[in-house]
Structure formats: structure tokens, C-alpha cells
C-alpha positions in Angstrom: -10.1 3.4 10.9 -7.2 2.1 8.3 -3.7 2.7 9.0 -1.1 2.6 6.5 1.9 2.0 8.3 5.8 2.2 6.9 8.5 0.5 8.7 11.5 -1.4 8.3 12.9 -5.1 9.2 16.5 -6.2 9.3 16.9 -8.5 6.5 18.4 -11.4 8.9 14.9 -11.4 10.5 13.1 -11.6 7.3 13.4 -13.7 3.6 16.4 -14.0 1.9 19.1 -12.7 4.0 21.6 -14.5 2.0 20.7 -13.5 -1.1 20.6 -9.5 -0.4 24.0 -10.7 1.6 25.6 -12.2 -1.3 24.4 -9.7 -4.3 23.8 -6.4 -2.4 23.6 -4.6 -6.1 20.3 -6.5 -6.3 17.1 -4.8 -5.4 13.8 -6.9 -4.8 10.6 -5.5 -5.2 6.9 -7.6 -4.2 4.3 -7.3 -6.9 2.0 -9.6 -3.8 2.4 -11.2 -0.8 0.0 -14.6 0.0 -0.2 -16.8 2.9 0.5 -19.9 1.5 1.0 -22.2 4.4 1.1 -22.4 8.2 4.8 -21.7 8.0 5.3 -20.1 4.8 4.2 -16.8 2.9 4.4 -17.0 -1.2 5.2 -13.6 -2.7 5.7 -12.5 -6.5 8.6 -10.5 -6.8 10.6 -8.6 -9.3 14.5 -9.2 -9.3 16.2 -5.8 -10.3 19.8 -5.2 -11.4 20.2 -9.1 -11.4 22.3 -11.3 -13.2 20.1 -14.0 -14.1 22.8 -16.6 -13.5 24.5 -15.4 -10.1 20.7 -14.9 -8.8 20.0 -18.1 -9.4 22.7 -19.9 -7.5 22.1 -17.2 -4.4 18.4 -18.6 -4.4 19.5 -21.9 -4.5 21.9 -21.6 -1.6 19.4 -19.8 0.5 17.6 -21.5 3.3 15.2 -19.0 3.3 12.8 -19.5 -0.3 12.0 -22.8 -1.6 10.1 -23.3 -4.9 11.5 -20.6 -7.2 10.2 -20.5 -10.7 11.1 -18.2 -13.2 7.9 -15.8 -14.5 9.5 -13.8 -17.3 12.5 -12.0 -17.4 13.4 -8.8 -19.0 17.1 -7.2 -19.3 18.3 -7.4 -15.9 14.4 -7.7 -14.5 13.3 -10.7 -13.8 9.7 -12.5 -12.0 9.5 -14.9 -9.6 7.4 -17.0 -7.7 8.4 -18.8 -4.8 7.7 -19.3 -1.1 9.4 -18.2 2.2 9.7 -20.9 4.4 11.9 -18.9 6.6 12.1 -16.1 8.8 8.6 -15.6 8.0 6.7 -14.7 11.2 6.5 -11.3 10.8 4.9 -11.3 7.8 2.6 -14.1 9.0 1.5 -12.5 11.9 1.0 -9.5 9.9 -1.2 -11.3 7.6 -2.8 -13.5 9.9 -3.1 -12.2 13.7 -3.9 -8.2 12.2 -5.5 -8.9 8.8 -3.0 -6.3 7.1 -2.3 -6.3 3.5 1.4 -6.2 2.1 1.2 -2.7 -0.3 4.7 -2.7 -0.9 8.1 -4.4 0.3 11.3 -3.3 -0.7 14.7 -5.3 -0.2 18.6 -4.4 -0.6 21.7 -5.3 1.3 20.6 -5.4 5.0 17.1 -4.1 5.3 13.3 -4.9 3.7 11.0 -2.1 3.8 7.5 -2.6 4.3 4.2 -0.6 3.5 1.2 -2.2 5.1 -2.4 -1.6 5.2 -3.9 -2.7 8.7 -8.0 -2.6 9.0 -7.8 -0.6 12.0 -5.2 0.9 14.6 -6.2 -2.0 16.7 -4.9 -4.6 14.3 -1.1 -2.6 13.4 -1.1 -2.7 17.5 -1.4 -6.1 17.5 1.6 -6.8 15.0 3.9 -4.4 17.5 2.8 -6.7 20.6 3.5 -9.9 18.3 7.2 -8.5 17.5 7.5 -7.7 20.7 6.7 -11.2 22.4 8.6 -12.8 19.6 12.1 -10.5 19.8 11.3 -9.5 16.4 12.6 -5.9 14.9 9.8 -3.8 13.1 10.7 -0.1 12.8 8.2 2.0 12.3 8.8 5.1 10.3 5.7 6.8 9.4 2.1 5.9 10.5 -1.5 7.3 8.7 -5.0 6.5 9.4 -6.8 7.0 6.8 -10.2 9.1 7.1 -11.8 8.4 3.7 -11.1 11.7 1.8 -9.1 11.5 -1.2 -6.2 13.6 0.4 -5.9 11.3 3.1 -5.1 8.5 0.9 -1.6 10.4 -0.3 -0.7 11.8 3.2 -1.7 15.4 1.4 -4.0 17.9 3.5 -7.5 19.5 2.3 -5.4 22.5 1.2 -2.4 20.9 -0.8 -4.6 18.3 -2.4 -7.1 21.3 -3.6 -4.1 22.4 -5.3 -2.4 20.2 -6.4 -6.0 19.3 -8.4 -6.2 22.3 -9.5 -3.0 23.2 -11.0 -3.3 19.6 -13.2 -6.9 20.7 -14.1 -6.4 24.4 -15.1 -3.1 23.8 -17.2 -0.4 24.8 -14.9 2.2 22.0 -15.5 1.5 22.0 -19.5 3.9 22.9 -21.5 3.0 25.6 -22.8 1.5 26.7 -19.4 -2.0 27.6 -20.0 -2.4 29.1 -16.4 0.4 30.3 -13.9 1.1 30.6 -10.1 -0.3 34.2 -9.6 -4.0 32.8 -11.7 -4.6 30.2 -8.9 -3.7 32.0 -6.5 -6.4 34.7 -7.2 -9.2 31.4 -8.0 -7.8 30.1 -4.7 -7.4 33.5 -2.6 -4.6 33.0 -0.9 -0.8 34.8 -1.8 1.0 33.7 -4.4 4.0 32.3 -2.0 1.3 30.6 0.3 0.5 28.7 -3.0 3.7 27.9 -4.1 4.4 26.1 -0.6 1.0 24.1 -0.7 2.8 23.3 -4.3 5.7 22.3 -3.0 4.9 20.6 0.3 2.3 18.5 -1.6 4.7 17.5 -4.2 7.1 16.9 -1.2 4.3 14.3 0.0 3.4 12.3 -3.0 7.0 11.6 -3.5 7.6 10.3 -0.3 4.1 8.5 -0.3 4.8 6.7 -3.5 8.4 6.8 -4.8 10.2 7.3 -1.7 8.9 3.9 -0.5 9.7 2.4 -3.4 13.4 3.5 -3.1 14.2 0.7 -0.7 17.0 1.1 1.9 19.5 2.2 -0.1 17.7 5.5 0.4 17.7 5.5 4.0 
């Protein structure tokens, strides 16, 4: 069955520790994240908060990248390309040895965080044996396998994701509300406060499913 499968890896065992050393204000988010190489992984990835200038010379004096071209660049945004030729064996063993794909990875200051999707539970347990025999640091912080069912893909249950569809469908968080807390309740038949948990715990999920993740360690 899938896994998705959070975790975190020290940024001097990962791509570029100096830069996220040198501009810690800087926050790096992957759009993708290709095997491009026996030795090196090519990723496209946004530059947030950056100074286009200091970015560049922190990319230039890391040993980690090689190739870096400028995409587009927006405000303080800006798009690269470039490949890792460094500190790359996680990822490639990732990629390679358990087939998983790279959903999201998140750097700032000392710390990448990673949201991976592995074909089975087999495959992520092959990726904690390679970190293992390698002295490589992957810490896990959630794991989900995923059943199929639309709630499972969100980390919801049944019950919260019924909910949660049913609010959005029926008007509840319009504004002017067209139906309110006690009217699903009755459609649901369950109490008003067993609602307003499913509510709030499924909220609770999403966030941390989708946004949290994409907070990067600073949030930690």
C-alpha cells in the first residue's frame, strides 16, 4: 500500500548547507526533484525571501549545487534549476533503491524537510535500512499509508472528511451562511458539539497535511 511519509534531515547531510548557513532568512522550497545522474539529483526550486545578489554568491561558494541557472524571478522569489552533486545519497537512494517520489522539501537554517511518497511500506523500509548502513539522519515525523479513499489522502477519517464535504457543499462557510452548525448536525445525526469537533479536528488535519509541511523548520 502507499506511504506518505514526513521526516526531517540535518541540512549538513543534505544540499546546500552553506547556503541555508550563510542566509538563514532564506527559505527554499522544490517545485521537483529528478535523478539526473549517478551522483547527482536536479531539483527546481523556488528561492524565498532572497536577495537576488547575496543568493547568488552563496550558490556560487557552495560545494554542494553546480549548474544554477536563473528561471524567473519575482520580488524576492526567484526559480532555479541546478543539480546537487553533494550530499546527495539520501535523496538518491530515496529515488532509486525505494522508487519514492519527492512531494515536497522544505529548507531553512539547519534542517530540510521532506514529504515523500513510497510505493509500499516495503520500499520507505528500505530507505531507513539505507540511512542506517550509510550513518545518514532521516527523522521521521509522521507516517500514512494510504488505503485509496479520498479521506485517506488528507490524513482525515470517514467521519471528518463527511463533514468537512458537507459543510462546503450545503453553504456553511459562505458568507452569508446559508446553513449552520445545528442544520448538519440534524442531516448528520450526531450532537451539535460532536460536529463542531469533527469540524475542527479535520480542519486541524488539512492544515498540518498541507501547510504545516510547507512551513519548513522554522516551524518546528
Amino acid at each position: 500500500m502507499a506511504t506518505i511519509v514526513i521526516g526531517s534531515v540535518p541540512a549538513e547531510e543534505f544540499a546546500l548547507c552553506h547556503t541555508l548557513e550563510t542566509l538563514p532568512e532564506v527559505r527554499f522550497e522544490c517545485e521537483r526533484i529528478i535523478k539526473s545522474g549517478d551522483d547527482a539529483v536536479m531539483p527546481l526550486l523556488w528561492a524565498r525571501n532572497a536577495d537576488r545578489e547575496k543568493l547568488d554568491d552563496a550558490f556560487g561558494a557552495d560545494p554542494t549545487v553546480d549548474n544554477v541557472r536563473l528561471l524567473t524571478e519575482f520580488d524576492d522569489e526567484c526559480l532555479y534549476r541546478m543539480n546537487w552533486i553533494d550530499h546527495v545519497q539520501l535523496l538518491l537512494g530515496m529515488l532509486t533503491n525505494s522508487e519514492a517520489t519527492i512531494l515536497d522539501a522544505y529548507g531553512q537554517g539547519d534542517a530540510w524537510r521532506l514529504r515523500a511518497l513510497f510505493p509500499t511500506r516495503e520500499k520507505f523500509s528500505t530507505t531507513h535500512d539505507f540511512c542506517s548502513e550509510h550513518g545518514l539522519t532521516y527523522d521521521v515525523e509522521s507516517i500514512r499509508e494510504l488505503d485509496g479513499e479520498p479521506a485517506g489522502r488528507f490524513g482525515l477519517t470517514e467521519e471528518q472528511y463527511r463533514a468537512l464535504v458537507l459543510a462546503t457543499q450545503e453553504g456553511y462557510y459562505e458568507v452569508p451562511q446559508q446553513r449552520t452548525l445545528d442544520d448538519l448536525a440534524d442531516e448528520l445525526d450526531i450532537s451539535h458539539q460532536a460536529l463542531s469537533e469533527r469540524l475542527r479536528r479535520g480542519t486541524e488535519a488539512l492544515v498540518e497535511d498541507t501547510l504545516v509541511v510547507g512551513a519548513g523548520p522554522e516551524s518546528s
